[in-house]
N, C-alpha and C positions, 0 to 999 in steps of 0.2 A: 128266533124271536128278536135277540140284539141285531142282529145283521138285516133282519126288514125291518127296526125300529130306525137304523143308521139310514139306511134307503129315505125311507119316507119323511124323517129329519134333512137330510139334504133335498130332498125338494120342494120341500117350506124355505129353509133357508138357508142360503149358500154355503158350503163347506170352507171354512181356513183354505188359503189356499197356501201351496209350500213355497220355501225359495226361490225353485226352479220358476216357479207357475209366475210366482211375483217378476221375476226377471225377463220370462218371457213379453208378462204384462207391457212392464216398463219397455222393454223396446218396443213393442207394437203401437203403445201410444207416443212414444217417441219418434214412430216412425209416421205416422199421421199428423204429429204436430210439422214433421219437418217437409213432410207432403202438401200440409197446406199451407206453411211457411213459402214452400216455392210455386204454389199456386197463387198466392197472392203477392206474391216478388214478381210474377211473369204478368198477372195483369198489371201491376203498376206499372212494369217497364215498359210492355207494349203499348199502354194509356199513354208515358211520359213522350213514346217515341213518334204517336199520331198527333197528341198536340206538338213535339218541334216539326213533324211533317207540316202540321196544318200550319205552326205560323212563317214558317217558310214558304208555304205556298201564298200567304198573305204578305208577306214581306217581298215577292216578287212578284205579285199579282199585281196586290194594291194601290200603290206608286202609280204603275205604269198605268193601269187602267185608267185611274184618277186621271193620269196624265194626257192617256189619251182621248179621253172625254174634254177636257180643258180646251186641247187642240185641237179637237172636232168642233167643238163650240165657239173656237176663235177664229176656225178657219172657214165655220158658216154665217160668222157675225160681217169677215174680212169680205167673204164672196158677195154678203147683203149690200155693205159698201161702195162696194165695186160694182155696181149693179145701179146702186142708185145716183153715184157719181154719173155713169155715164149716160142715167137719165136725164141728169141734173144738165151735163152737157150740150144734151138736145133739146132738152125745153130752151136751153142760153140761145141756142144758133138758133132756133125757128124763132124766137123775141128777136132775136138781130136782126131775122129777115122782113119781118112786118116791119121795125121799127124804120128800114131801109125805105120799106115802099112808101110808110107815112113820111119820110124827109122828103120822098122824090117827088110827093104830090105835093107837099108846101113851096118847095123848090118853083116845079112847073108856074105855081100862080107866081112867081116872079119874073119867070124867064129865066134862073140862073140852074146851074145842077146842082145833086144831093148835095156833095163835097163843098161844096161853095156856100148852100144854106148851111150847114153848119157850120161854117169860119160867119158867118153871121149872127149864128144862136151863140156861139161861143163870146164874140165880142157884145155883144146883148146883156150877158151875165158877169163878163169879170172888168169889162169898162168903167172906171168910175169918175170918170169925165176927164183923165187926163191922156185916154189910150193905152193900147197894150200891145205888149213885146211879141216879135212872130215867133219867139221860142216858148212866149208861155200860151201861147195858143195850139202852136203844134205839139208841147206835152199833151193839154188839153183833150186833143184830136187822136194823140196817139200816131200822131202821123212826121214824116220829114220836115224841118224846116223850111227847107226848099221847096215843098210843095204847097208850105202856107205862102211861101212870097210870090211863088209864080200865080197861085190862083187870087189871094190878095190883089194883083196888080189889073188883072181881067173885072176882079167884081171896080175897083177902080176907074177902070174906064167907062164899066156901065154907070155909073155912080152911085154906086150903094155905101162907099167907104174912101174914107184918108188916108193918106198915107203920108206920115214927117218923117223926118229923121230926129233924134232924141239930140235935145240942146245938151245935155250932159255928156253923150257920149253918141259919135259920129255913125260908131256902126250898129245902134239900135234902132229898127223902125217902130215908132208909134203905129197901130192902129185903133182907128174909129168906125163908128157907124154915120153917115147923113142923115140930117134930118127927113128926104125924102126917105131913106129906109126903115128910119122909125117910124112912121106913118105907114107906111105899108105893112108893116109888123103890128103895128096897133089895128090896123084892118081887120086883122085875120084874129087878134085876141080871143074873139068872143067865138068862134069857131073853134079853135084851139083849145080852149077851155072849156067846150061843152064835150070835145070828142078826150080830155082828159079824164071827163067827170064820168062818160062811158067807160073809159079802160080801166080807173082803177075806183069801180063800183063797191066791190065785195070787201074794198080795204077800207078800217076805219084810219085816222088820222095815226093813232098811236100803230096801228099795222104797219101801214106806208112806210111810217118812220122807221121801226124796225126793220122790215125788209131791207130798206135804204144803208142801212146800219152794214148790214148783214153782204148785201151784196158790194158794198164797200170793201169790207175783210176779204170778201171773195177776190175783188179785182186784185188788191193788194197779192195774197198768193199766188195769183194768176203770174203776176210781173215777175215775183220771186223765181216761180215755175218755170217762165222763160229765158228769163238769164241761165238757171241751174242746165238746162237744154242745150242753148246757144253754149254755154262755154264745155258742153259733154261732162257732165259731172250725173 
């Protein structure tokens, strides 16, 4: 009767356990703490070891990528340039070329060539009644000295222009225009100024100007460009 009262008492409620039992306890849950002490030691570490992987892979990615995106974008901004420069070229030479054939035809009404009307248009604008030097008309022109004075002396003989030598100094030639050549330039004004008013339609005044501006800065690098060529730099 004691011995099924002990029974049935221990499975209501749990029997004392003895030293032994306690000791065994204590290492099993010692042994679980220190189980999931190193479960959770091993995720940390391999968490700590993927983020230095990850920023390592961002610290070598990153940069470069960045980098090379930059240079992609500098080097399709560079190629747009380059592109439109040498658009920019072509439109320059085919204006040269009209502009060429509209001198040749003004020319023609005179009898003289292109080159010759404009050692005309040039002394037209920078004459201020006292004549001008064959060196500042051949900057002008862009062109030899020599070739202002050789053709200078041909429109001369036709008599379109003067020619003195400068009372200051012996080896500067004066030029002018004649009064017959003024007159024949005032002839053609009103022509001139209707096939202006044609060409540059689309531009307002302030446009003009600007452009004007603009392809000024342009010739100036152009000159720069040439020297840097001519002397291989």
């Amino acid at each position: 009767m004691n011995s099924a009262i002990s029974i049935l008492r221990d499975c209501v409620v749990p029997a004392t356990p003895t030293r032994s039992q306690n000791r065994v306890q204590r290492r099993v849950e010692k042994g679980a703490q220190s189980d999931d002490f190193v479960s959770k030691s091993g995720k940390l570490l391999r968490g700590g070891i993927e983020m230095k992987q990850a920023i390592g892979r961002e610290l070598r990615q990153g940069p470069d990528s960045v980098g090379r995106a930059k240079r992609g974008a500098s080097n399709e901004s560079e190629a747009k340039n380059q592109d439109v420069a040498r658009q920019l070229a072509w439109e320059i030479a085919a204006i040269n070329v009209h502009l060429e054939e509209i001198r040749y035809f003004w020319a023609r009404t005179l009898g003289i060539s292109g080159p010759q009307w404009m050692i005309l248009m040039a002394l037209a604008d920078l004459d201020q009644g006292e004549g001008v030097p064959v060196k500042v008309v051949s900057k002008m022109l862009h062109v030899d000295p020599s070739f202002v004075t050789t053709q200078s002396k041909m429109l001369e003989k036709k008599g379109f222009m003067r020619r003195k030598t400068s009372e200051e100094d012996a080896r500067i030639v004066q030029m002018s225009l004649t009064d017959k050549t003024y007159k024949l330039i005032a002839g053609l004004a009103s022509e001139q100024e209707a096939l202006n008013n044609f060409i540059f339609a689309e531009f307002s005044d302030r446009e003009l100007s600007e452009l004007t501006g603009k392809l000024a800065a342009l010739k100036k690098r152009l000159e720069k460009a040439s020297l840097k060529v001519t002397m291989g730099i």
